[in-house]
N, CA, C and O atoms as a Tinker XYZ file with bonds, in Angstrom:
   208  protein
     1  N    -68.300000   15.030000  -48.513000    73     2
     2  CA   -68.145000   14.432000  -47.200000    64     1     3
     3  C    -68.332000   12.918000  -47.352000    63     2     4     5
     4  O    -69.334000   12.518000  -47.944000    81     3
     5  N    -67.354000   11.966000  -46.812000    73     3     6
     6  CA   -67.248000   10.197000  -46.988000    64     5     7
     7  C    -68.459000    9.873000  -46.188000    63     6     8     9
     8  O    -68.921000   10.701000  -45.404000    81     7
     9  N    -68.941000    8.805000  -46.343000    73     7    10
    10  CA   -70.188000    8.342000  -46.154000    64     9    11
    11  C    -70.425000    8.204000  -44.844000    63    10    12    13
    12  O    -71.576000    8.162000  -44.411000    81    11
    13  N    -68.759000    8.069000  -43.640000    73    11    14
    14  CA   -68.961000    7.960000  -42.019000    64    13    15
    15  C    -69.131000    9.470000  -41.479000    63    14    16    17
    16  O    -69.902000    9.778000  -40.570000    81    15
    17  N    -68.399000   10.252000  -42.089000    73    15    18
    18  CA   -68.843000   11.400000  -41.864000    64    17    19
    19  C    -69.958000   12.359000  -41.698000    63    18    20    21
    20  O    -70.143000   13.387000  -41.047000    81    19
    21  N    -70.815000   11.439000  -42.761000    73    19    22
    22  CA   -71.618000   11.514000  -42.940000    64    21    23
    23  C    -73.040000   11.159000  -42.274000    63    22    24    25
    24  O    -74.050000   11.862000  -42.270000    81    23
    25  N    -72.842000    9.827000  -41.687000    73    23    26
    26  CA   -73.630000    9.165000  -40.662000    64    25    27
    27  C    -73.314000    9.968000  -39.566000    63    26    28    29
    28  O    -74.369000   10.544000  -39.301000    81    27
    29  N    -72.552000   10.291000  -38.867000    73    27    30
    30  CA   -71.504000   10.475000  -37.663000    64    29    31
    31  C    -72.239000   12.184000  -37.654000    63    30    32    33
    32  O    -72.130000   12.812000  -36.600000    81    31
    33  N    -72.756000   12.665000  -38.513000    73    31    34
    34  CA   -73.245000   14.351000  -38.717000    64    33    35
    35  C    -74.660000   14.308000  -38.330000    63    34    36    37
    36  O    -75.186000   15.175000  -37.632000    81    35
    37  N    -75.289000   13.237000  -38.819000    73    35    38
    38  CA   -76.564000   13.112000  -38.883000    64    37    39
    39  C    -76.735000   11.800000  -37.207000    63    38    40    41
    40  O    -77.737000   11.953000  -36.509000    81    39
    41  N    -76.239000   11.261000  -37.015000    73    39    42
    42  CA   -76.171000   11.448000  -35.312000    64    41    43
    43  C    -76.213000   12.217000  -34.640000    63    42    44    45
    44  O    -76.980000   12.240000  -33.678000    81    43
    45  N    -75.021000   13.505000  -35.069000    73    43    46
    46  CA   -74.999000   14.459000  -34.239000    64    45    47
    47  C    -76.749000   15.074000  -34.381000    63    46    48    49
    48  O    -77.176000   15.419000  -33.279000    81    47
    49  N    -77.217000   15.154000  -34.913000    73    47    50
    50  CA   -78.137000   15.844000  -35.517000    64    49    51
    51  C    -79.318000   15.460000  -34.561000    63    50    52    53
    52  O    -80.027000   16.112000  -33.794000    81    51
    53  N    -79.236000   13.973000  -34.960000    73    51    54
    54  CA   -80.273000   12.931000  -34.080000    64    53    55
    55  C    -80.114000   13.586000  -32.256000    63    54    56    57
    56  O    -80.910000   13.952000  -31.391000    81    55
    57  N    -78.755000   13.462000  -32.361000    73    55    58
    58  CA   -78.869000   13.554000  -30.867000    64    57    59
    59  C    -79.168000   14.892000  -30.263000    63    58    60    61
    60  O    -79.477000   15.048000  -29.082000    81    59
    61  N    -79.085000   15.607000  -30.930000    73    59    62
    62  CA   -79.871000   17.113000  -30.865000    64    61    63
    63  C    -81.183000   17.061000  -30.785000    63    62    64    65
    64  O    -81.613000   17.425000  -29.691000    81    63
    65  N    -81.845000   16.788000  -31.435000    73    63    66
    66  CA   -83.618000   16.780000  -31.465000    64    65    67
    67  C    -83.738000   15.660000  -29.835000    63    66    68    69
    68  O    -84.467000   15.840000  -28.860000    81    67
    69  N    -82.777000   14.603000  -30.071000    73    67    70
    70  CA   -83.432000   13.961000  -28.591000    64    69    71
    71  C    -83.109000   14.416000  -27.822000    63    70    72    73
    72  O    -84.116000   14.612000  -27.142000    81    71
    73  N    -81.668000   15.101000  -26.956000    73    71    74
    74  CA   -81.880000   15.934000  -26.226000    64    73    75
    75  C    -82.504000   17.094000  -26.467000    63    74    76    77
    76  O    -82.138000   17.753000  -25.495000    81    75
    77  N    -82.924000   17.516000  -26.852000    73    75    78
    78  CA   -84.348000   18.350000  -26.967000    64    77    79
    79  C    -85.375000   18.193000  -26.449000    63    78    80    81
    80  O    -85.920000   18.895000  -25.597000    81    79
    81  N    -85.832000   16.934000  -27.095000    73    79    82
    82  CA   -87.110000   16.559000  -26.714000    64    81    83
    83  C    -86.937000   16.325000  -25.148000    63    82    84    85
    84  O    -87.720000   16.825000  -24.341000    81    83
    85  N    -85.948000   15.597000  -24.805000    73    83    86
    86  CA   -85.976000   15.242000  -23.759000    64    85    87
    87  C    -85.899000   16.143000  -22.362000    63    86    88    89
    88  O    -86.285000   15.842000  -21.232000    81    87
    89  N    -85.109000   17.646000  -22.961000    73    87    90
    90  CA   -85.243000   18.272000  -21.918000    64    89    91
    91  C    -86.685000   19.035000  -21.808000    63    90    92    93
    92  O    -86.977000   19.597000  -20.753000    81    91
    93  N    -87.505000   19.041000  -22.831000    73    91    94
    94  CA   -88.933000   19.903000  -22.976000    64    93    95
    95  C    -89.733000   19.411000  -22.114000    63    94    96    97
    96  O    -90.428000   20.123000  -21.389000    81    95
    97  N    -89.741000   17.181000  -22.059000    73    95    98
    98  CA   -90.446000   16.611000  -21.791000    64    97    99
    99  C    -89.910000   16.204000  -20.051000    63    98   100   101
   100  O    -90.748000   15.812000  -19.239000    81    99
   101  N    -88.907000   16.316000  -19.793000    73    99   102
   102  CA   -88.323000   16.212000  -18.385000    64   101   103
   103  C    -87.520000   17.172000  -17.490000    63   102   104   105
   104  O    -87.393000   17.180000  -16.265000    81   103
   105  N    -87.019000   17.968000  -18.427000    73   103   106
   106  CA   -86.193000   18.855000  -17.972000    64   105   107
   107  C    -84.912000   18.647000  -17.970000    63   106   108   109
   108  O    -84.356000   17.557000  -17.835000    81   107
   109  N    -84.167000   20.215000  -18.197000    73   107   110
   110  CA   -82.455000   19.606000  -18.218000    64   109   111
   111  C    -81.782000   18.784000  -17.473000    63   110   112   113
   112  O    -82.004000   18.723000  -16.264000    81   111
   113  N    -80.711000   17.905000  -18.169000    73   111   114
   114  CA   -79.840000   17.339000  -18.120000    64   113   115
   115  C    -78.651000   17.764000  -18.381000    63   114   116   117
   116  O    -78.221000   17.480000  -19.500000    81   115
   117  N    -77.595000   18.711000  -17.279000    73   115   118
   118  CA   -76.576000   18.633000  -17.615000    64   117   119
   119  C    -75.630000   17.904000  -18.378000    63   118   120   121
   120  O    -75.096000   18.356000  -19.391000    81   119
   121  N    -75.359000   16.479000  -17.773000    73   119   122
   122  CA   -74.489000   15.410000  -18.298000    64   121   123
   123  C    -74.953000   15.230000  -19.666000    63   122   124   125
   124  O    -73.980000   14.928000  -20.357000    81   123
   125  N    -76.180000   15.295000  -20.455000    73   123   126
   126  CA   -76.795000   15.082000  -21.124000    64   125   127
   127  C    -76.413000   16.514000  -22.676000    63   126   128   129
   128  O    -76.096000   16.445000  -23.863000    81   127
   129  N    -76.596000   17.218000  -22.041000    73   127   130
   130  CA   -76.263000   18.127000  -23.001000    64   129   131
   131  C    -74.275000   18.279000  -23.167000    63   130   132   133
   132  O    -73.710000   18.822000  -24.116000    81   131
   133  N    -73.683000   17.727000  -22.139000    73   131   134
   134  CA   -72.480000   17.562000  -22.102000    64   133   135
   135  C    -71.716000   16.503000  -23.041000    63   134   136   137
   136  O    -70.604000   16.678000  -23.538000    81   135
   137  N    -72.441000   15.498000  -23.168000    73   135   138
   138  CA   -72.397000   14.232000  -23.686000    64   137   139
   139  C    -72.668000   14.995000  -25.546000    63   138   140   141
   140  O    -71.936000   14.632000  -26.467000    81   139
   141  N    -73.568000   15.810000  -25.712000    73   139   142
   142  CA   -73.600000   15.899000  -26.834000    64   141   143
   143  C    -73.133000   16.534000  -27.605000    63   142   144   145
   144  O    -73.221000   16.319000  -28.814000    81   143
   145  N    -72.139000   18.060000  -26.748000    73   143   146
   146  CA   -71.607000   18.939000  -26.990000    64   145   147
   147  C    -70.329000   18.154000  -27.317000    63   146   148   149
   148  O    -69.794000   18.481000  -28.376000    81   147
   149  N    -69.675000   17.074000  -26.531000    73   147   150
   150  CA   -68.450000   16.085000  -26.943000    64   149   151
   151  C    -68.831000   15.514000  -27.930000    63   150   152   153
   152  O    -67.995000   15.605000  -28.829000    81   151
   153  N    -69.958000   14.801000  -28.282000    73   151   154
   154  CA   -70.120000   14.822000  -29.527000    64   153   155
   155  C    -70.471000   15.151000  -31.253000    63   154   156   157
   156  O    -70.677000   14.566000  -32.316000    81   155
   157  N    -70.368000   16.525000  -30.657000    73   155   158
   158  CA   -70.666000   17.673000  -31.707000    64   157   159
   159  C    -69.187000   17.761000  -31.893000    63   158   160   161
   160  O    -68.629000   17.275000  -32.877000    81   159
   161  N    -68.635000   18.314000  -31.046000    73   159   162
   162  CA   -66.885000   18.313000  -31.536000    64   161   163
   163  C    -65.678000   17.435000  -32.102000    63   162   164   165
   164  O    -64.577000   17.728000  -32.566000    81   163
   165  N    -66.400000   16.140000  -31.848000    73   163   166
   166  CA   -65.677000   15.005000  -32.346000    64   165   167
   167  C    -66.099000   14.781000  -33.378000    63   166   168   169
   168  O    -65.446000   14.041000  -34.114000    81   167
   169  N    -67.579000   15.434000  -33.911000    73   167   170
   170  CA   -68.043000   14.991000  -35.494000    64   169   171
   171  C    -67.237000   16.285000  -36.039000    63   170   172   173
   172  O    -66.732000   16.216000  -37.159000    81   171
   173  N    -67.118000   17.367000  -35.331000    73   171   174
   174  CA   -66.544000   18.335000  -36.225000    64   173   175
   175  C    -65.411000   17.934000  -36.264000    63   174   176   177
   176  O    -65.151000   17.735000  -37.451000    81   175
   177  N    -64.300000   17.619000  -35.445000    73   175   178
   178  CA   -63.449000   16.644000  -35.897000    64   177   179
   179  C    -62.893000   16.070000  -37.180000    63   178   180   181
   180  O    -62.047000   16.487000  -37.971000    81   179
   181  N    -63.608000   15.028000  -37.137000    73   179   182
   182  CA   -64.175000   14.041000  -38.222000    64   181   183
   183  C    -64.027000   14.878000  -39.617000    63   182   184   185
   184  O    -63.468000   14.352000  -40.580000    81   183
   185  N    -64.414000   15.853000  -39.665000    73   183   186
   186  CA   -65.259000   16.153000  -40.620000    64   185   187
   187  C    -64.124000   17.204000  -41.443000    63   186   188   189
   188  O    -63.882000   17.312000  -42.645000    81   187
   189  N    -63.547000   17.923000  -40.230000    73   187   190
   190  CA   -62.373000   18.667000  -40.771000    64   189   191
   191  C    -61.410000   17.771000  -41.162000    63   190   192   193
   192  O    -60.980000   18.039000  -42.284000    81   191
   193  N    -60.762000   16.515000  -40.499000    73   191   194
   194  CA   -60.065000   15.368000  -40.974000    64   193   195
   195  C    -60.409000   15.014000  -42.679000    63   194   196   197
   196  O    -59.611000   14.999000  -43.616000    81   195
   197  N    -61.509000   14.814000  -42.681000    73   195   198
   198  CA   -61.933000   14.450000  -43.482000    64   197   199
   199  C    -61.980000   15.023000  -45.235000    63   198   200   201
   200  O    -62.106000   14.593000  -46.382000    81   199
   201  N    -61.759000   16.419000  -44.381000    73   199   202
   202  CA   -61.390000   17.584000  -45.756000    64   201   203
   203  C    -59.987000   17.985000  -46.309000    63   202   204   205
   204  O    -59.788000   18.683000  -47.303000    81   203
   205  N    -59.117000   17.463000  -45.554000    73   203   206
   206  CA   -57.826000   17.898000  -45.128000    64   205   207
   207  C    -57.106000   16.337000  -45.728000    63   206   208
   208  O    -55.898000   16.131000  -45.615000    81   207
């Protein structure tokens, strides 16, 4: 996996644990978990591009 792909995975990653935390510590956020699910798919994206 190229090195943006790479960053761009481990964002996704990041942004998982913070919405996490964030819904434990405040409670859900629709838009919030929406926002990250678009960006789970655009790294998968990425990533299949990337193999191909």
């Amino acid at each position: 996996m190229p090195g943006s792909a790479k960053a761009m995975a481990g964002c996704t990653v990041g942004g998982l644990v913070l919405a996490t935390a964030y819904t434990v510590a405040l409670g859900s956020s629709g838009w919030l978990w929406f926002a990250w699910v678009v960006l789970a798919l655009v790294t998968l994206g990425v990533v299949t591009a990337r193999r191909w």
